[in-house]
Structures are given as C-alpha cells and as structure tokens.
C-alpha positions as CSV (number, residue, x, y, z in Angstrom):
1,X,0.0,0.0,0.0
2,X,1.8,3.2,-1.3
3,X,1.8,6.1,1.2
4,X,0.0,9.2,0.5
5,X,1.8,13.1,-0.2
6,X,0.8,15.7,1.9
7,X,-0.5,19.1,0.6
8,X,1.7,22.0,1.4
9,X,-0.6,23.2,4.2
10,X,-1.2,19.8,5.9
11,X,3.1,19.8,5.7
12,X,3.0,23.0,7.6
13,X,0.7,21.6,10.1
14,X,2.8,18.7,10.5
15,X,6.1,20.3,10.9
16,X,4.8,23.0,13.1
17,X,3.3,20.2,15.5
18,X,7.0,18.7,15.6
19,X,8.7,22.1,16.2
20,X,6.0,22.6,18.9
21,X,6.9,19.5,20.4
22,X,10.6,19.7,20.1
23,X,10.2,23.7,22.2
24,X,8.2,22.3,24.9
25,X,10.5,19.6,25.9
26,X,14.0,22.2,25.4
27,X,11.4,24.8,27.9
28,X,10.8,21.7,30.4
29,X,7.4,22.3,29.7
30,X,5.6,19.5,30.8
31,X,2.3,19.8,31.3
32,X,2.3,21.5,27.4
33,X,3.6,18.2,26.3
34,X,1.7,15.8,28.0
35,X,-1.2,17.6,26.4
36,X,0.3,16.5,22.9
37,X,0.0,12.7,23.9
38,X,-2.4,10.0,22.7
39,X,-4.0,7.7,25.3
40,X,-2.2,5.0,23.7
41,X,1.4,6.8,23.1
42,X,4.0,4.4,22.7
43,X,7.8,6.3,23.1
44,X,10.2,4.3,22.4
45,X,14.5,4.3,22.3
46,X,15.4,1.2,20.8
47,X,18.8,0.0,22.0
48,X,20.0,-0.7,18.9
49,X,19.7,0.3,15.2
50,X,19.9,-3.4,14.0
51,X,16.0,-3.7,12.8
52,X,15.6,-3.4,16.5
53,X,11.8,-4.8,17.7
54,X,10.4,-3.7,20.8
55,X,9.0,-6.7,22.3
56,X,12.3,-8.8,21.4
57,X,15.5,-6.1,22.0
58,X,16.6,-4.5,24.9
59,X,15.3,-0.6,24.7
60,X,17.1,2.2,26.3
61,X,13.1,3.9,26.4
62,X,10.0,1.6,25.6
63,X,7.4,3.2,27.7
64,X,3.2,3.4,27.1
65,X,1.5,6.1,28.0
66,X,0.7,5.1,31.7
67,X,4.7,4.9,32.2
68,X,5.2,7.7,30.4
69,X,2.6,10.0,32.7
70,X,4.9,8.5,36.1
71,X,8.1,9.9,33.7
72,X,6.2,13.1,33.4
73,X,5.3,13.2,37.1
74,X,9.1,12.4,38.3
75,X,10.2,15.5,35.7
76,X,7.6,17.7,37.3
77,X,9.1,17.8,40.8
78,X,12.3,19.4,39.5
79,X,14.1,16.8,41.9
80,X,14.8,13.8,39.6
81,X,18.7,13.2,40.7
82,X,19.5,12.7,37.2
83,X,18.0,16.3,36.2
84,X,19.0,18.4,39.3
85,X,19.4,20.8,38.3
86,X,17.6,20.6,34.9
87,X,19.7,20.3,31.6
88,X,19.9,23.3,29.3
89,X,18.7,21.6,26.5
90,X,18.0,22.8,22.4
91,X,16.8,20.6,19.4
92,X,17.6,20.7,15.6
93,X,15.9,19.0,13.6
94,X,16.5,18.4,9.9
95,X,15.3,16.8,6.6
96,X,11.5,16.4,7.7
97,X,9.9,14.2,5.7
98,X,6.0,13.5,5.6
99,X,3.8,11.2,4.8
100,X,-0.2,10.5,5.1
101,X,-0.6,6.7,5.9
102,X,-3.6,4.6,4.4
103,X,-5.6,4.9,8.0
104,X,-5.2,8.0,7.9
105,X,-2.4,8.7,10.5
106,X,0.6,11.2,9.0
107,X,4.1,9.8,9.6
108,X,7.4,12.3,10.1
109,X,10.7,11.1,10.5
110,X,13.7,13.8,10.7
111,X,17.5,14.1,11.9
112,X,17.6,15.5,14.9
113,X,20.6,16.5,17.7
114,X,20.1,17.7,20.9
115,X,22.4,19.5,22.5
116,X,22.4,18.8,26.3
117,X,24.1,21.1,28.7
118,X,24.4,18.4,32.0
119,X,24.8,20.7,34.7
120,X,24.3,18.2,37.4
121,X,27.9,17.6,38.4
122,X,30.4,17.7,35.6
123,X,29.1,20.8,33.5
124,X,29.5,18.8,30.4
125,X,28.0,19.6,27.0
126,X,26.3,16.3,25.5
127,X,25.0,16.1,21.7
128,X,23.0,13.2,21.1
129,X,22.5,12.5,17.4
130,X,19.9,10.7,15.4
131,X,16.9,10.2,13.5
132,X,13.2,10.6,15.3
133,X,9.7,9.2,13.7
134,X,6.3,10.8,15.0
135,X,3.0,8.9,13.8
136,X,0.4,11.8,14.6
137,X,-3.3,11.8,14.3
138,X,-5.8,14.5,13.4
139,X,-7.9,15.8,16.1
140,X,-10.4,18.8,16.5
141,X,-7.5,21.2,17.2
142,X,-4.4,20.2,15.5
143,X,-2.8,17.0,15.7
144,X,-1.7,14.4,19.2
145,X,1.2,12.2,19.1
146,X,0.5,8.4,19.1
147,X,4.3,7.3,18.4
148,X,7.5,8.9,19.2
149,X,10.8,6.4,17.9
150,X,13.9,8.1,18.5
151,X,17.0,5.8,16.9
152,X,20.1,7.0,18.8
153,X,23.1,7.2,16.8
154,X,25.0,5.8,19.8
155,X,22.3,3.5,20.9
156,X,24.6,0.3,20.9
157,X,27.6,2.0,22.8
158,X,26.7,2.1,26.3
159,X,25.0,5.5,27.0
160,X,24.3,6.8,30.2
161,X,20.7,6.9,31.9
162,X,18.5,9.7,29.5
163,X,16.8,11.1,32.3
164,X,15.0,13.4,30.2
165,X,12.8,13.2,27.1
166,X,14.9,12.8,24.1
C-alpha cells in the first residue's frame, strides 16, 4: 500500500506540530507536552539500530502512555537526581519528511541533535544524534502524538541513563 503526499498546508501543520513538540521539551514544559500525547502513546528508544523490535530487544526507552505519565510526574518535581538541576537543553531538527498513511495517520521522521548542557555535576556539553519518527493523528484542534521512535546514533555503545525526554 503506497503512502500518501501531503499538501503543502497539511506539511506545515505537521512540521509546526514537531517544532512545537521539540520547544516544549527544550522549555521543560511539561504539562504543554503531555497535552500532545495519545492515550495509547508508545515512546520508544530502541537499543539498537539493527532492525531493533520492541518486544524482542533491549530498549534504552519503551514506555506506554501510563509509564510515560509517572516519567512526566518524576520530571515535574524538579528533583529527579539525574535532572538536578535541569539540563539546558536545544533541538535541531533536519530533513523532515512526511507522509499520510492509508488509515489516515501522518508519519514524520527527521535528523535531529540535541544538545544537552548536563549541569548536574560535571558541566559537560552532551550532543545526542539521530533520527526521530512521529505517527500523529488528526484531532479537533491540530494533531496528538501516538508514536514517538527516536533511533540514537550511539544507541549500541553504552550511554548513560537519559533522564529526560529525548
């Protein structure tokens, strides 16, 4: 089944929605971004970039939406140990692609850094590379997220806990 092109106004729709998205999470703001979310999100960081399936490979992320509300919670109290004091944090993403699926659901994968200033102890400026996928669904106002893959360049190599939202 061949995928469908997007208009140029449902493309800006779509890539505003993912710039949105990518601001709240730099701000820390939470409540904003929860807002975004499907009742069935599924976000998930494979461990691996080997045709990597969630229910078979170690994930560094694979969290539903209930686990991903107790994420949210932890974040909320500004005393997570691993984000105490909170990361400075800025997106770029890159080469957005986008696509309307048969049921309806748009798909947009970019490249993406994120620049992570880890204040917590060693003052450290992290980059994390790689390539994000969004499946989104129309609602009344806009769009929420049902899927959120990010593929980690460096998945494989032992990273550290992400105690944030990549």
């Amino acid at each position: 089944m061949p995928n469908k092109a997007v208009t140029e106004a449902e493309y800006r729709a779509v890539s505003n929605f993912v710039y949105l998205e990518c601001q709240l999470a730099d701000e820390g703001r939470w409540e904003e971004w929860e807002e975004l979310l499907a009742d069935d999100m599924h976000y998930w960081v494979p461990g691996t970039l080997d045709d990597p399936d969630p229910d078979r490979d170690v994930s560094i992320i694979n969290d539903n939406r209930s686990r991903l509300a107790t994420r949210l919670r932890q974040l909320r109290t500004g005393t997570r140990l691993a984000q105490a004091p909170t990361s400075e944090m800025r997106r770029m993403i890159s080469n957005l692609v986008i696509w309307l699926e048969e049921d309806g659901e748009y798909v947009a994968e970019a490249n993406f850094v994120i620049f992570e200033m880890q204040k917590q102890s060693t003052m450290t400026m992290n980059q994390w590379p790689g390539r994000v996928s969004y499946r989104l669904r129309s609602k009344l106002q806009g769009f929420e997220m049902a899927r959120k893959r990010v593929d980690l360049i460096a998945a494989a190599s032992g990273i550290p806990s992400l105690g944030f939202i990549i």
